[in-house]
VEXDREN-2710 file (C-alpha; in Angstrom, 1 decimal):
% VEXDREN-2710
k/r/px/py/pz
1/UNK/-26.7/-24.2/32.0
2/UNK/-23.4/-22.7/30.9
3/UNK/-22.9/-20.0/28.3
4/UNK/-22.5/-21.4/26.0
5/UNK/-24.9/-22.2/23.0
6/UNK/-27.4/-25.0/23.9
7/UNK/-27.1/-28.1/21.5
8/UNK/-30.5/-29.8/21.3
9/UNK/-31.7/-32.9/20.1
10/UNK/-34.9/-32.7/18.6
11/UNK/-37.6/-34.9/19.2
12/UNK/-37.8/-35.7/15.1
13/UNK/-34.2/-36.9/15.3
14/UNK/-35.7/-40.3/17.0
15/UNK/-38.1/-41.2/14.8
16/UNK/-39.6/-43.5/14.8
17/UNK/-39.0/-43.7/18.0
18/UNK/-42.0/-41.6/19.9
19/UNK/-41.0/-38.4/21.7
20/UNK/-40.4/-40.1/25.1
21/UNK/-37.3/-41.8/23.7
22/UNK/-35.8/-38.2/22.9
23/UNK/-35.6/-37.0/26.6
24/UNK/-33.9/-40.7/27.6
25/UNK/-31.6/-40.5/24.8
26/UNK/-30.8/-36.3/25.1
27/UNK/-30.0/-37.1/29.1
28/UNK/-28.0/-40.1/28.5
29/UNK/-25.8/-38.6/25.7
30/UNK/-25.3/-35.3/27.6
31/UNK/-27.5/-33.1/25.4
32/UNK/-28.3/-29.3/26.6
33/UNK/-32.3/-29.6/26.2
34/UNK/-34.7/-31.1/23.8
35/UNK/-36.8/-29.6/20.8
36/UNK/-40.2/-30.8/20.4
37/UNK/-41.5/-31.4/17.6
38/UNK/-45.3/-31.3/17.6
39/UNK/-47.0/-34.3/15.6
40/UNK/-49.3/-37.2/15.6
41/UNK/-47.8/-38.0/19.1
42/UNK/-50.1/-37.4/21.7
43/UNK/-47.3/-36.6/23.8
44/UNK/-45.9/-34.3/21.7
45/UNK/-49.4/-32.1/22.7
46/UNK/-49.4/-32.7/26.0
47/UNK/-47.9/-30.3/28.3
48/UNK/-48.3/-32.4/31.6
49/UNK/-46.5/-34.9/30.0
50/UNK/-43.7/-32.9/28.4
51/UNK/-42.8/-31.2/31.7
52/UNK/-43.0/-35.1/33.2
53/UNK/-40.2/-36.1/31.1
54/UNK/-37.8/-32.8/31.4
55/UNK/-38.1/-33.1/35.3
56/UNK/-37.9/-37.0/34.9
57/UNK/-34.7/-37.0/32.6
58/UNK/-33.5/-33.8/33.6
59/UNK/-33.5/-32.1/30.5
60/UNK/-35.0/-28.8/29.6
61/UNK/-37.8/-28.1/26.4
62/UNK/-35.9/-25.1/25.2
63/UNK/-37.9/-25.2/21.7
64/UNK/-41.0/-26.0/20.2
65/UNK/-40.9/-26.5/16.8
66/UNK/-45.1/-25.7/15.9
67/UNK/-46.7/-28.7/13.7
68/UNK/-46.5/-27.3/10.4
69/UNK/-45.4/-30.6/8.4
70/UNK/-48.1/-32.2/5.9
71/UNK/-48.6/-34.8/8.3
72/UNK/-49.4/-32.4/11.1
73/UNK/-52.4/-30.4/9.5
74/UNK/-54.8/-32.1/11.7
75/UNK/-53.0/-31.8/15.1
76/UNK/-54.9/-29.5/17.3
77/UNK/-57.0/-27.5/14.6
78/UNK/-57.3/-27.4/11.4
79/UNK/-56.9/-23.6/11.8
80/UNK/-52.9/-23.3/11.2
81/UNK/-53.3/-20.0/13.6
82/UNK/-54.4/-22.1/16.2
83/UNK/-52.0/-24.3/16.2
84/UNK/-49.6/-21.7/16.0
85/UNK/-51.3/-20.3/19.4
86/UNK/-51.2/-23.6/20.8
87/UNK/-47.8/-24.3/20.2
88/UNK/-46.4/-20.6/21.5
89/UNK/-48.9/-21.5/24.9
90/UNK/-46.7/-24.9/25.1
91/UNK/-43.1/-23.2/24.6
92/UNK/-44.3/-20.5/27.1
93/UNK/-45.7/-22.9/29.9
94/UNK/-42.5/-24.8/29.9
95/UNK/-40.0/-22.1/29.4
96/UNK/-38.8/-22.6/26.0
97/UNK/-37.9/-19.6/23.9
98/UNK/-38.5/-20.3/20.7
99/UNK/-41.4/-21.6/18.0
100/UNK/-39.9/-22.8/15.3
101/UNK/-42.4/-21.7/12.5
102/UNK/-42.5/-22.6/8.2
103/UNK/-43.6/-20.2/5.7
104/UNK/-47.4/-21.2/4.3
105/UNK/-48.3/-23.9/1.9
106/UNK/-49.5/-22.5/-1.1
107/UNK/-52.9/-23.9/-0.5
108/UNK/-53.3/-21.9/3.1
109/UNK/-54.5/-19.1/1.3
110/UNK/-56.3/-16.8/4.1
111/UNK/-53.3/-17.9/6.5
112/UNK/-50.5/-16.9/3.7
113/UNK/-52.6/-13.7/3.4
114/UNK/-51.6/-12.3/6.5
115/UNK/-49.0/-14.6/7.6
116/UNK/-46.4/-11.5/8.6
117/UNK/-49.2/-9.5/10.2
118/UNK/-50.3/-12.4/12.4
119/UNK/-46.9/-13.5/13.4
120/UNK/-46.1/-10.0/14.5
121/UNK/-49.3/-10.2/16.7
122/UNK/-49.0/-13.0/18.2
123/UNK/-45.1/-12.1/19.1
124/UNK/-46.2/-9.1/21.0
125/UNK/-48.5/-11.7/22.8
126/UNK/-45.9/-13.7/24.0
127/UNK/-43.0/-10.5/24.1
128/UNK/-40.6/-13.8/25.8
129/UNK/-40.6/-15.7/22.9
130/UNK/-39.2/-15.9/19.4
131/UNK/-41.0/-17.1/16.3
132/UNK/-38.2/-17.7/13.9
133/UNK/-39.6/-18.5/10.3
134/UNK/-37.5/-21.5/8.6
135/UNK/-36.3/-21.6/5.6
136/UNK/-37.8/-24.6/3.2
137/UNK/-36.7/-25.7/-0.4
138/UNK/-38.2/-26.1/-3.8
139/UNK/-40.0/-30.0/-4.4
140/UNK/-38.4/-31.6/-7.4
141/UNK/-40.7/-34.5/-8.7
142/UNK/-40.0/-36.6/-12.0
143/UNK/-37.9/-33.5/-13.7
144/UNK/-39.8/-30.9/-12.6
145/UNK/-40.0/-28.4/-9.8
146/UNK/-42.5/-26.1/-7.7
147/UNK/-42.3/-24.2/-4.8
148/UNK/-45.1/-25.2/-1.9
149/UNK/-45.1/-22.2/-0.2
150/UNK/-46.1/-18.9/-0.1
151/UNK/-44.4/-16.8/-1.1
152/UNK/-41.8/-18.4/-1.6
153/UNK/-39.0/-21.2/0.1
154/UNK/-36.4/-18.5/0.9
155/UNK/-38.1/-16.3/4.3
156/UNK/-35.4/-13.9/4.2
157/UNK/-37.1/-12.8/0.7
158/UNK/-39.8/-11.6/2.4
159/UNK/-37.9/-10.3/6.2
160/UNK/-39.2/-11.3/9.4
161/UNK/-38.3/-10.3/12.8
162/UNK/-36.3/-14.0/13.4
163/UNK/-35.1/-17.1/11.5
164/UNK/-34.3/-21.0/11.7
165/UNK/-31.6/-21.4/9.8
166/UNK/-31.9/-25.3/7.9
167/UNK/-28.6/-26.7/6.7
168/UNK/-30.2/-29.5/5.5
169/UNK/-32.9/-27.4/3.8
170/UNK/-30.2/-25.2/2.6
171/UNK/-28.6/-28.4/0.6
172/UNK/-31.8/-29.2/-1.1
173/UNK/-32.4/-25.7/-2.1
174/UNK/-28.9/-25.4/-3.3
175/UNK/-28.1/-22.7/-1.3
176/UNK/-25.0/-22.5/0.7
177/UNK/-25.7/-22.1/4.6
178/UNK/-23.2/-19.5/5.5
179/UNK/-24.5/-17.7/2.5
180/UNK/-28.3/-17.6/4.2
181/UNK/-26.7/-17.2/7.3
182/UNK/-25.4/-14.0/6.0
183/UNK/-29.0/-13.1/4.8
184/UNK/-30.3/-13.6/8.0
185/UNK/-27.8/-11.1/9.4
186/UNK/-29.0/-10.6/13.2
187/UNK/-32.1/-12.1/13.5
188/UNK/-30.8/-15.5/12.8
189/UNK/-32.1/-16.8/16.5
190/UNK/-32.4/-20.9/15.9
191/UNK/-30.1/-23.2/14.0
192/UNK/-31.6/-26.5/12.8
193/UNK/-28.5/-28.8/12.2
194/UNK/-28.1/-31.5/9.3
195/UNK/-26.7/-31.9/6.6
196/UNK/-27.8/-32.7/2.7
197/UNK/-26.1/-33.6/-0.4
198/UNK/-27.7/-31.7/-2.2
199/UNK/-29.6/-34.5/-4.5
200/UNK/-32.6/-32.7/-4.3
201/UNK/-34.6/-33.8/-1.2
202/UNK/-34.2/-32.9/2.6
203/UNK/-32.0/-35.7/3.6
204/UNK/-31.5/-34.7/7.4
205/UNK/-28.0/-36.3/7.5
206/UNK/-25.6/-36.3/10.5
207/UNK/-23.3/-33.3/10.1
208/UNK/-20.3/-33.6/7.9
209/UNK/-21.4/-36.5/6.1
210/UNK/-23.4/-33.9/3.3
211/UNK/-21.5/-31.1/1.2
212/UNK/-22.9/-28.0/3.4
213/UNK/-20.1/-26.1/5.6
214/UNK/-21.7/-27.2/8.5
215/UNK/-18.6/-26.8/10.7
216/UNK/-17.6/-23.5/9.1
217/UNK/-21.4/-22.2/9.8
218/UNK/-20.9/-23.2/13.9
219/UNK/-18.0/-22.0/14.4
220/UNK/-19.3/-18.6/12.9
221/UNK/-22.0/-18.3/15.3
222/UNK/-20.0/-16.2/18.3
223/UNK/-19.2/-13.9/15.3
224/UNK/-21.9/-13.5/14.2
225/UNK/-23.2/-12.5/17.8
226/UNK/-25.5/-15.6/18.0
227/UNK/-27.5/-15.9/21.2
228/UNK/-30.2/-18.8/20.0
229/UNK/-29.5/-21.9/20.3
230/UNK/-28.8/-25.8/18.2
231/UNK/-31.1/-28.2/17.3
232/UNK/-29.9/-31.6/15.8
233/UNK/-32.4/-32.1/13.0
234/UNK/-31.1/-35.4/11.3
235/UNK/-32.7/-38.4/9.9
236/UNK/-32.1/-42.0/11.8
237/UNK/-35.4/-43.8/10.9
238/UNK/-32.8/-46.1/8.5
239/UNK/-31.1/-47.0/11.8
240/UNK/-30.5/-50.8/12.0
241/UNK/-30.9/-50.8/16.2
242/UNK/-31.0/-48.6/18.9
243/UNK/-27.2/-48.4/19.4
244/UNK/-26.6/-47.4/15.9
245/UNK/-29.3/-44.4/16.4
246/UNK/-27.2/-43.6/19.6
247/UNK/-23.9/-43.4/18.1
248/UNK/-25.4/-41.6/14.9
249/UNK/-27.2/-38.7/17.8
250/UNK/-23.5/-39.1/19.7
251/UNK/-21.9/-37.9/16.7
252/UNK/-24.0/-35.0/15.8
253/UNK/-23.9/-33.9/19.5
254/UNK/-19.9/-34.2/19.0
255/UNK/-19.7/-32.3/16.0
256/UNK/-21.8/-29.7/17.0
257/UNK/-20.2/-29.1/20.4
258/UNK/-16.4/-29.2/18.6
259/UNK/-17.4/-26.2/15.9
260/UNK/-19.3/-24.5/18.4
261/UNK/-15.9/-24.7/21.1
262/UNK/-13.7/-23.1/18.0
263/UNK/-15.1/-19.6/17.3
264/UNK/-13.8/-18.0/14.1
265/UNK/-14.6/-14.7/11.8
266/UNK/-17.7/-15.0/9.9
267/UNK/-15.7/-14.4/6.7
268/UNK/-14.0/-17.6/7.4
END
């Protein structure tokens, strides 16, 4: 691995492809590592098989991104603090860094409750790792809007010790990435790269085909004294084959490694 900041392609970026497909298509279109996304795969769970397909395709698990979607409630335990346990036992039996983590649904109301104080204890459990809280968006339905989690979309509202920084997330929030980025200040430690018009869903698209500064944002990172890495976090489940899923992934792996290779101020 060189220095320079890891781009990987996470294991959501194939769907619905299963996770499998993400280490073939990560070693064949010269990705740095994978993300894992934790779901309904059983893969996903399984650490014998995830370390399988890292030596296999020769691609390093350098985050884990802890199965905190709506689909995902069920995966391992219902207890969202076991799955969180779970998930940092993964990332540190393979070597990855980092669990990706969301702030609680507003219906988790023990895990909301002492959602800082837990995270905090389970960090100094697993001192090698980072827990970097995302930031989410408001859900606008039919006119109207609420906020799913507790308490609130926006983690840096709050403060934690490390953040995932969503562009996509960012769009459908309308919030300018650079902007959060700036709120995160030093502990940004994980970038989750997309992109979003800003039409009020997540939309997950390949960067620079949204409205967010998704260049500007990269090439800030050196600036900004980033030393986390990139996860490509799009959408290709409307891909019409294979090939146009691997030129969509080729792209965002192109993109990301252009901005990233042309450091400017953070001001920019």
């Amino acid at each position: 691995m060189t220095s320079r900041v890891p781009v990987l392609l996470s294991t959501s970026s194939v769907f619905p492809e299963r996770t499998a497909a993400a280490f073939q298509l990560a070693a064949s279109l010269g990705y740095d590592g994978v993300e894992v996304m934790v779901w309904t795969d059983a893969v996903s769970q399984d650490v014998g098989a995830l370390r399988g397909l890292a030596e296999h395709y020769g691609v390093p698990v350098l985050s884990v991104h802890a199965p905190c979607l709506l689909v995902t409630q069920r995966v391992w335990s219902p207890d969202p603090w076991e799955r969180l346990r779970r998930s940092a036992e993964l990332a540190a039996t393979l070597g990855a860094p980092v669990v990706v983590v969301h702030p609680p649904f507003t219906w988790q109301r023990e895990y909301a409750r002492n959602f800082a104080d837990g995270l905090a204890t389970i960090a100094a459990e697993y001192p090698d790792l980072r827990f970097p809280v995302e930031n989410m968006y408001p859900v606008r339905m039919a006119g109207r809007q609420f906020v799913p989690y507790v308490p609130g979309w926006d983690p840096t509202a709050t403060g934690y010790a490390s953040y995932t920084l969503d562009l996509s997330h960012c769009a459908a929030s309308h919030t300018d990435s650079m902007a959060m980025a700036d709120r995160m200040g030093a502990n940004l430690a994980h970038v989750h790269l997309g992109d979003g018009t800003g039409e009020g869903r997540d939309e997950h698209l390949v960067p620079g085909r949204g409205n967010q500064p998704c260049g500007r944002l990269l090439s800030s990172l050196a600036g900004r004294g980033f030393t986390g890495s990139v996860a490509v976090e799009v959408t290709t489940r409307g891909a019409k084959s294979r090939a146009v899923r691997e030129d969509d992934l080729r792209e965002a792996l192109a993109f990301a490694r252009e901005h990233l290779g042309t450091p400017s101020p953070v001001d920019a």
